[in-house]
C-alpha positions as CSV (number, residue, x, y, z in Angstrom):
1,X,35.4,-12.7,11.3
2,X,34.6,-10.2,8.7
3,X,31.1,-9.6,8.5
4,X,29.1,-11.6,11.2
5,X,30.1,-10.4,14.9
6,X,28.3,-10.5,18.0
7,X,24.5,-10.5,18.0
8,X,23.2,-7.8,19.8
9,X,19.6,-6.8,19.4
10,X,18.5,-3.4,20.2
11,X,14.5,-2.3,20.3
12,X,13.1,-0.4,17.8
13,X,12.0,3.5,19.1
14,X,8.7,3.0,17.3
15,X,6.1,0.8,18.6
16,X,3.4,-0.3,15.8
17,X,-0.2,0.0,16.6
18,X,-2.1,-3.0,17.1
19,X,-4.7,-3.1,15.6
20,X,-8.3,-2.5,17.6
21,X,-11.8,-2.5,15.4
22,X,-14.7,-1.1,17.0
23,X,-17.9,-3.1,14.5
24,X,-20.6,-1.1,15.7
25,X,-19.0,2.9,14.8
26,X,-18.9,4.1,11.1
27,X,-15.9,4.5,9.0
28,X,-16.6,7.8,8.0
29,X,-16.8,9.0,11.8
30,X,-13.3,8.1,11.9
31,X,-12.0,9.3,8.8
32,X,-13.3,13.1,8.4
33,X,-10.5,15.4,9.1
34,X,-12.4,17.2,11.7
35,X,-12.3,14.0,13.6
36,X,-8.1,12.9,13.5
37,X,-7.6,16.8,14.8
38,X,-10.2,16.5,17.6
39,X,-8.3,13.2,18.8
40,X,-4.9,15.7,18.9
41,X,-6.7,18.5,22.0
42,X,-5.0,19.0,24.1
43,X,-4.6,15.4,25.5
44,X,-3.9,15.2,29.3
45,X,-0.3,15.0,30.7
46,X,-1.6,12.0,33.0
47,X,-2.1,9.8,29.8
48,X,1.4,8.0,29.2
49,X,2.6,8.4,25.5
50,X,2.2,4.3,24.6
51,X,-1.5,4.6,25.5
52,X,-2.0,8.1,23.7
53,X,0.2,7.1,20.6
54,X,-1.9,3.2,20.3
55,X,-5.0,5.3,20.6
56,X,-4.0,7.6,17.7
57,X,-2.4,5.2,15.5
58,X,-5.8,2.8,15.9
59,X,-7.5,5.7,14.4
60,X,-4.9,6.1,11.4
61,X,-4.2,2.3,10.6
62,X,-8.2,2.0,10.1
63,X,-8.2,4.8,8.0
64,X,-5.3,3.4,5.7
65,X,-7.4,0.0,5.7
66,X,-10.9,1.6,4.4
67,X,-11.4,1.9,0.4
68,X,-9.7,5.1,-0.7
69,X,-12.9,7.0,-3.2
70,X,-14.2,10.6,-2.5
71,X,-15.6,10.3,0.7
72,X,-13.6,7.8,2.6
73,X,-9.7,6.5,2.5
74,X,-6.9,8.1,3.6
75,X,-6.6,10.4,0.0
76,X,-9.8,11.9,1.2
77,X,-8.2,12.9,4.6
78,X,-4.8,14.3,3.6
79,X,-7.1,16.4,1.1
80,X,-9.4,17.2,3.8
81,X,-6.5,18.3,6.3
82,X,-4.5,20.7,3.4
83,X,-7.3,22.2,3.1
84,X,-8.1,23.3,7.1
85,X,-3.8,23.9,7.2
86,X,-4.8,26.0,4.2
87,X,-7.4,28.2,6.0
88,X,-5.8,28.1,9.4
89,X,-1.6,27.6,9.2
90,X,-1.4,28.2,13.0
91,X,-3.6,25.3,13.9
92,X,-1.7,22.7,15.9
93,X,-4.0,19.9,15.6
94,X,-4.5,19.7,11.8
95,X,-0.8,20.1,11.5
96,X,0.0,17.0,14.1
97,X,-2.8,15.2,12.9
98,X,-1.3,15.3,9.4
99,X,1.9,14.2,10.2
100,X,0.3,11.4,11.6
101,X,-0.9,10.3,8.3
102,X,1.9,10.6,7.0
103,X,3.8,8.5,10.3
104,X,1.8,6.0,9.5
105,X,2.1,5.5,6.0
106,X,6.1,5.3,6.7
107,X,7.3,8.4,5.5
108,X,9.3,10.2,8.5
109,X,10.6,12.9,6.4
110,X,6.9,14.4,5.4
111,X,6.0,13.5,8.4
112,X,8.1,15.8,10.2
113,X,7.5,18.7,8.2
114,X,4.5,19.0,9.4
115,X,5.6,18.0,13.3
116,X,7.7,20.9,13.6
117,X,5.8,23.4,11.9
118,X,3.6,22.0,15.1
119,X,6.5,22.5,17.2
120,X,6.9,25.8,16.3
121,X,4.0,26.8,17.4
122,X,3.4,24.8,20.6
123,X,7.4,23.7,21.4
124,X,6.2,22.6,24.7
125,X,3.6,19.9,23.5
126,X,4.8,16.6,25.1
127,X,3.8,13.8,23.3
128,X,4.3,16.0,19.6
129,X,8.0,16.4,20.6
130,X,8.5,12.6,21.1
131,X,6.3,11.6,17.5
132,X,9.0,14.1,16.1
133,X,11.9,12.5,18.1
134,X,10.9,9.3,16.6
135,X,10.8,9.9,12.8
136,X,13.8,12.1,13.4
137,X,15.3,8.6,14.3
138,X,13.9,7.1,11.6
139,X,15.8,9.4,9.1
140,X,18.9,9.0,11.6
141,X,18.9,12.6,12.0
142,X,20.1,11.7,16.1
143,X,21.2,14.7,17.4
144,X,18.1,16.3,16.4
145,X,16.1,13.3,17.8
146,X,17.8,13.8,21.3
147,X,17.5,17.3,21.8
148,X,13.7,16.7,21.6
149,X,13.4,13.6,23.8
150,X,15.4,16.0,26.2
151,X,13.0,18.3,25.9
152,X,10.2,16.0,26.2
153,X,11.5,14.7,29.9
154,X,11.9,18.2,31.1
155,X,8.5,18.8,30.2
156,X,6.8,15.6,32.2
157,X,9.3,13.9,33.7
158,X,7.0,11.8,35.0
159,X,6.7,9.4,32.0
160,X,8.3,6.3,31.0
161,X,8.4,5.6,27.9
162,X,10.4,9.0,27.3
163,X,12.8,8.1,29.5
164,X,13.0,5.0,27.7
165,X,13.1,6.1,24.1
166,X,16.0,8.7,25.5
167,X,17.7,5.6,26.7
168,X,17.4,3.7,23.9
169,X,18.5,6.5,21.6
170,X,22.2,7.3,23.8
171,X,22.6,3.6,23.6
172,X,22.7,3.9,19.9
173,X,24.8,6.6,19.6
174,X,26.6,5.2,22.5
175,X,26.4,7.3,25.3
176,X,26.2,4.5,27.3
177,X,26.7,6.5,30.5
178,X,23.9,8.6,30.1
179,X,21.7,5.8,28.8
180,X,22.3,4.1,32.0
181,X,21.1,7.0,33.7
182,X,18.2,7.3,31.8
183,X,17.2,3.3,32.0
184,X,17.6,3.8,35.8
185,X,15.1,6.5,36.0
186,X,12.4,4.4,34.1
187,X,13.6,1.4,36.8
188,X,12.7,3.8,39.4
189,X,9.9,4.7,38.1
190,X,8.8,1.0,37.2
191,X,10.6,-1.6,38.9
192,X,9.0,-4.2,36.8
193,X,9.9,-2.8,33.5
194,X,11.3,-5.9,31.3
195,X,12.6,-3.3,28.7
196,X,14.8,-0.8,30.8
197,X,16.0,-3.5,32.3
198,X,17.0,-5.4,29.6
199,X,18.2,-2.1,28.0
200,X,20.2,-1.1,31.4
201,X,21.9,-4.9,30.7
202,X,23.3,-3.8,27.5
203,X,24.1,-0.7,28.6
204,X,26.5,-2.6,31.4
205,X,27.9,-4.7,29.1
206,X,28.9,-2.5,26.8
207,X,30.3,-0.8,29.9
208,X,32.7,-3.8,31.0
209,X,30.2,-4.2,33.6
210,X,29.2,-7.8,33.3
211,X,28.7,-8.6,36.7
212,X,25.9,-6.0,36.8
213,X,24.9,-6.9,34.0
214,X,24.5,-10.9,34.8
215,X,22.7,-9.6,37.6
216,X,19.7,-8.2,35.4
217,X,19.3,-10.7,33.1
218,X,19.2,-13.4,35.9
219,X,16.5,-11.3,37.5
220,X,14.2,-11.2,34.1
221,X,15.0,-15.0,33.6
222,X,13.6,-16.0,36.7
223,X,10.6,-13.9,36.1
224,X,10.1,-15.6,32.9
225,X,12.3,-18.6,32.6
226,X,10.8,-19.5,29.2
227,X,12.2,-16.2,27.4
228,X,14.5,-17.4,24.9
229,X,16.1,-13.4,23.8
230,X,17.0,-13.3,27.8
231,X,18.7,-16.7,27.7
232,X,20.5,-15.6,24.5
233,X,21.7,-12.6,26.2
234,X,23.3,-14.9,29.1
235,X,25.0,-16.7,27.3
236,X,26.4,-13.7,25.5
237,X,27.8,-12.3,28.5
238,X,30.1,-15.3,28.7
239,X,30.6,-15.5,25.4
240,X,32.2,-12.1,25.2
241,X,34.7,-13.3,28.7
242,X,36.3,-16.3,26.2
243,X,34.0,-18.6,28.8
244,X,32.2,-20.8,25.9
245,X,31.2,-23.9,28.2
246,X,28.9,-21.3,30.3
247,X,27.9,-20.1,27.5
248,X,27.2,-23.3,25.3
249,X,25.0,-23.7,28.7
250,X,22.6,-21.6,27.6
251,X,22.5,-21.6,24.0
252,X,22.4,-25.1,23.5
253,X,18.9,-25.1,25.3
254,X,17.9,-22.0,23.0
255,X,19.5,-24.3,19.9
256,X,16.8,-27.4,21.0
257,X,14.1,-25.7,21.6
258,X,14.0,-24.3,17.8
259,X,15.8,-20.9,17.7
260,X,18.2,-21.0,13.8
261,X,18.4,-17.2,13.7
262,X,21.2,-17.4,11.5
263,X,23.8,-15.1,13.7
264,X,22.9,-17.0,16.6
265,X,24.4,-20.1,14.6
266,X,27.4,-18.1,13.6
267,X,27.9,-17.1,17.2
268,X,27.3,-20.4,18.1
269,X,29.6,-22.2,16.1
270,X,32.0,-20.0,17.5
271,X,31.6,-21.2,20.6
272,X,31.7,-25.0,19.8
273,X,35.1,-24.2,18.2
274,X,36.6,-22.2,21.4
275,X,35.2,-25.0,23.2
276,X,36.8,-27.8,21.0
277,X,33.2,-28.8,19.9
278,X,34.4,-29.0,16.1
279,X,31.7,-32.2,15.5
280,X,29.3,-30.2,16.5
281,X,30.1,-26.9,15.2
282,X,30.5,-29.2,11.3
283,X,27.0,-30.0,11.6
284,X,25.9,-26.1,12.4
285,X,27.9,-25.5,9.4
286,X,26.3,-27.9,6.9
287,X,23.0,-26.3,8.0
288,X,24.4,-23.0,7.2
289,X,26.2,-23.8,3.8
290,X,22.9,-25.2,2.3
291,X,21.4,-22.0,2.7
292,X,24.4,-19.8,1.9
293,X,26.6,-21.4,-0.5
294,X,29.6,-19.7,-1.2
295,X,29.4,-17.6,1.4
296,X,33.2,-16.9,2.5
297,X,32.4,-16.5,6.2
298,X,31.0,-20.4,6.4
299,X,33.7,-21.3,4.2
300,X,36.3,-19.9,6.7
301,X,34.5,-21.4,9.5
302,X,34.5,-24.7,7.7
303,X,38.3,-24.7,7.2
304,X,38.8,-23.5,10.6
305,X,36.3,-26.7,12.1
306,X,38.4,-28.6,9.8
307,X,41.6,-27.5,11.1
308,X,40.7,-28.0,14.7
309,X,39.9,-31.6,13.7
310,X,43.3,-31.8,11.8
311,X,41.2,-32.4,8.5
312,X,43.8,-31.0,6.8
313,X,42.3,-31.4,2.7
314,X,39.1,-30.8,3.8
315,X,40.4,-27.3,5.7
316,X,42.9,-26.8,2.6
317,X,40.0,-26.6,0.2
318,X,37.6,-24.6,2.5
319,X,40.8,-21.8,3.1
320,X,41.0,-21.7,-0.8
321,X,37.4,-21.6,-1.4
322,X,37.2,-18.5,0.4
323,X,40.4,-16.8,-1.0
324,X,38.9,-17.2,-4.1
325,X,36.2,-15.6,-3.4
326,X,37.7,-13.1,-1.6
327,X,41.4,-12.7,-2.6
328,X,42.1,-10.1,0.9
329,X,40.2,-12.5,3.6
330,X,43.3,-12.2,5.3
331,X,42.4,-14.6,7.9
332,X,42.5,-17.2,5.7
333,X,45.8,-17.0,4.4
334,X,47.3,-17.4,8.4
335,X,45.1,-20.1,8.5
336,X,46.1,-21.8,5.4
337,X,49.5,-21.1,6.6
338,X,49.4,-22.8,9.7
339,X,48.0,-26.5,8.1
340,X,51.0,-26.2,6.0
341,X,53.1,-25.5,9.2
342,X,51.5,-28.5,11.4
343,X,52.4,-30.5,8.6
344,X,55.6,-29.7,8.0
345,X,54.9,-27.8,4.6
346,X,57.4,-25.2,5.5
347,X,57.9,-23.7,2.2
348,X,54.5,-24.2,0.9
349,X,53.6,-22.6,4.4
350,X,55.7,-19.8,3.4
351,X,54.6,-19.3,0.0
352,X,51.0,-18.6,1.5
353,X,52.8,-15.9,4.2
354,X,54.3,-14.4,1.3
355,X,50.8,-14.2,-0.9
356,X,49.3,-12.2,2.3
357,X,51.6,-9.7,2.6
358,X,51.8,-8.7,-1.2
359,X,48.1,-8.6,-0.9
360,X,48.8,-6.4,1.9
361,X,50.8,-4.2,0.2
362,X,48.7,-4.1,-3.1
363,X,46.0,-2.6,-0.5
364,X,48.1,-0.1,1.2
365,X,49.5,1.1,-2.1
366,X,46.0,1.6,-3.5
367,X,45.1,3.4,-0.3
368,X,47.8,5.5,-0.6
369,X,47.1,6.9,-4.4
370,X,43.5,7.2,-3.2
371,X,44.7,9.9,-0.7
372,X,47.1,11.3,-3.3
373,X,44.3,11.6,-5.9
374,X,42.0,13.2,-3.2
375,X,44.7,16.0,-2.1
376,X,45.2,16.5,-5.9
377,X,41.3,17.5,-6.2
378,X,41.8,19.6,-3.4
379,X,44.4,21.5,-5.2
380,X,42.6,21.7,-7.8
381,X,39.3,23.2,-6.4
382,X,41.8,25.6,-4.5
383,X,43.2,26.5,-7.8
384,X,40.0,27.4,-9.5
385,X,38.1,28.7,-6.6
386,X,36.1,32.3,-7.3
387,X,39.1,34.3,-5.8
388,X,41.3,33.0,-8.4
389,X,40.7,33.5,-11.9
390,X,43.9,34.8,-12.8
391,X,45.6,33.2,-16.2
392,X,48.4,31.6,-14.6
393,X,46.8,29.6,-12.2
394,X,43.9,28.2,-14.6
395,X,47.7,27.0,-16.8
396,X,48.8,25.5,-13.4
397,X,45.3,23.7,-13.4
C-alpha cells in the first residue's frame, strides 16, 4: 500500500469551546475590552486549565457571534485592546486577552505574538504558557511548543490536562518514552481518565508493547462497551500481529453497526484478504470504487481480491488499470507478474518483471542527476560567494 496505511487517530491539543449563552446579561458587558482583560487576573492555580480555557473561550466565541458595528463585534474589541496595549505595553492581561481574539478566530501565528510578549513579562503564568504551547502546535513549531508545556508542569504540576497535552505532543514527535511517562502521571492523577489512557494505549503500541496495550483498551471497553473508536483500536492491535480473524472480531461489529470511515474500510479489506475473505472484501471494494473511481489504491486492492479468488481477467485488468495510472505502482507489476506465473504465462510473466525493473532504473537514474544537479548548484554558489570575486573563477562559473 502506497498511500492508505494503518488508521491511527491521535486527539487534537485544542479543545473547542462549547458554546454557553447566558439570555439575561448584555452583549456589550461581554465585549468591552476592559471586560476580556478582567477575565485574564490573575486566575487561581486551583482552577484546572479545561475549566479556565471553556470559561474564556465562552466569552470570545459570543463576541465573534454578536454584529460587528462601532460599539459591539469583535472589530470593536481588537480596536479597543490596541489601544490599552498602546497606553500600557507592559500589561499582561490586554496582551493575553488579545491573543485570545486572535486564538479564536484561528490565527495561531498573531495569536502568539501577542502570548509571548505576555510571556515575557510574566514567564511564569501557567495557563498563558500552555494557550502559547497550543498555537505553537498549531503552526508545528514543536520544539517550541514543548519547552513551554515543560515549563507549564514545573510550574503546577498538579494539573492534568498539562500533563496531557505534554503527552500528546511527545507522542507526535514520537517520544514515545517520555509520553508514557507523561500519560502515567495524569493516570495517577486521574485513574478514570478515558483520554491518557487511551493515549498511554498508543503510546504501548507503538512501543511493541501490545500486551499492555490490550490491557487498556480492554479496561475502557468494559467501562463503555458501546465505544466504537475503542473497539476499533482492538482490533488494531491484532491487526498489526498478522492475527486478522481477532481482528475481523471486532471490526465486523464496528462495520454493522454503521461505521464507513473510509480508512477503516481500507484497513478492513485488508484484513478480509489476509483472512481469505476475498467475497467479502469485493463487496467493501465496490462500495469504495463508487466513490473513488480511479483511484489506484482500490484498483490494486481489486486485482489483488481478484487474484486471491483466481479471477485472473478481472485481476489482469484491475493490475493494469492502476499501472496506468500510475506507471511506478510497483506493487502491481509483482502482482501482475504472479497471475501470469500461476498460469503458466512464463514469458508474458517475465515481460512484466522486466517492465518493473527498467521503471526502476528510469527512477534511480533520475534520482541520481537530481543529486548531480544539486552538488552542481552548490559549486556554483561556492564559486560566486562574496569572498570570491576574482575573474577566473566568475570564467569557471
Amino acid at each position: 500500500m502506497k498511500k492508505f496505511l494503518y488508521f491511527v487517530i491521535f486527539f487534537g491539543l485544542f479543545f473547542p469551546a462549547s458554546f454557553i449563552f447566558a439570555e439575561d446579561q448584555p452583549i456589550t458587558s461581554l465585549l468591552k475590552a476592559d471586560t476580556a482583560a478582567d477575565a485574564e487576573k490573575n486566575p487561581p492555580m486551583n482552577i484546572d486549565f479545561e475549566t479556565y480555557q471553556r470559561n474564556i473561550d465562552d466569552l470570545y466565541h459570543i463576541a465573534l457571534m454578536s454584529t460587528p458595528n462601532v460599539d459591539y463585534g469583535i472589530n470593536s474589541l481588537i480596536v479597543d485592546l490596541n489601544r490599552k496595549i498602546a497606553e500600557n505595553p507592559k500589561n499582561v492581561e490586554n496582551l493575553m486577552a488579545l491573543g485570545h481574539v486572535y486564538r479564536v478566530l484561528g490565527q495561531p501565528a498573531e495569536a502568539n505574538r501577542f502570548y509571548e510578549k505576555a510571556l515575557a513579562i510574566d514567564p511564569n503564568n501557567f495557563h498563558l504558557n500552555i494557550f502559547s504551547a497550543l498555537t505553537h502546535v498549531q503552526q508545528e513549531e514543536f520544539q517550541k511548543a514543548l519547552d513551554q508545556l515543560n515549563h507549564a508542569v514545573e510550574v503546577n504540576p498538579a494539573d492534568s490536562y498539562a500533563w496531557l497535552a505534554r503527552g500528546r505532543l511527545l507522542m507526535m514527535i514520537k517520544n514515545n518514552e517520555e509520553a508514557a511517562k507523561s500519560f502515567e502521571k495524569v493516570l495517577e492523577m486521574q485513574p478514570q481518565n478515558r483520554q491518557a489512557a487511551f493515549g498511554l494505549s498508543l503510546v504501548y503500541q507503538a512501543l511493541g508493547q501490545r500486551d499492555k496495550a490490550f490491557e487498556l483498551l480492554q479496561k475502557l471497553q468494559i467501562a463503555d462497551p458501546k465505544d466504537l473508536f475503542i473497539q476499533y483500536h482492538l482490533g488494531a492491535l491484532f491487526f498489526v500481529d498478522k492475527k486478522p480473524t481477532q481482528a475481523l472480531e471486532y471490526w465486523e461489529k464496528i462495520f454493522k453497526d454503521g461505521v464507513r470511515d473510509v480508512q477503516f474500510l481500507f484497513n478492513l479489506v485488508i484484513a478480509y484478504l489476509q483472512n481469505g475473505d476475498g467475497d467479502k472484501a469485493e463487496l467493501i471494494l465496490n462500495h469504495l470504487s463508487f466513490f473513488f473511481p480511479r483511484e489506484s489504491d482500490v484498483e490494486f486492492l481489486m486485482a489483488e481480491t481478484y487474484r486471491q479468488m483466481e479471477a485472473w481477467k478481472e485481476a489482469e485488468r484491475h493490475y493494469r488499470l492502476v499501472l496506468a495510472e500510475d506507471p511506478d505502482y510497483f506493487s502491481a507489476y509483482l502482482g501482475l507478474a504472479n497471475i501470469f506465473e500461476r498460469q503458466g504465462k512464463t514469458e508474458e510473466g517475465e515481460n512484466i518483471l522486466k517492465q518493473a525493473e527498467e521503471r526502476i532504473q528510469a527512477a534511480n537514474n533520475l534520482q541520481l542527476e537530481q543529486q548531480n544537479i544539486q552538488q552542481a548548484r552548490e559549486k556554483i554558489f561556492e564559486l560566486v560567494s562574496p569572498n570570491q570575486n576574482s575573474p577566473k573563477q566568475h570564467q569557471t562559473v
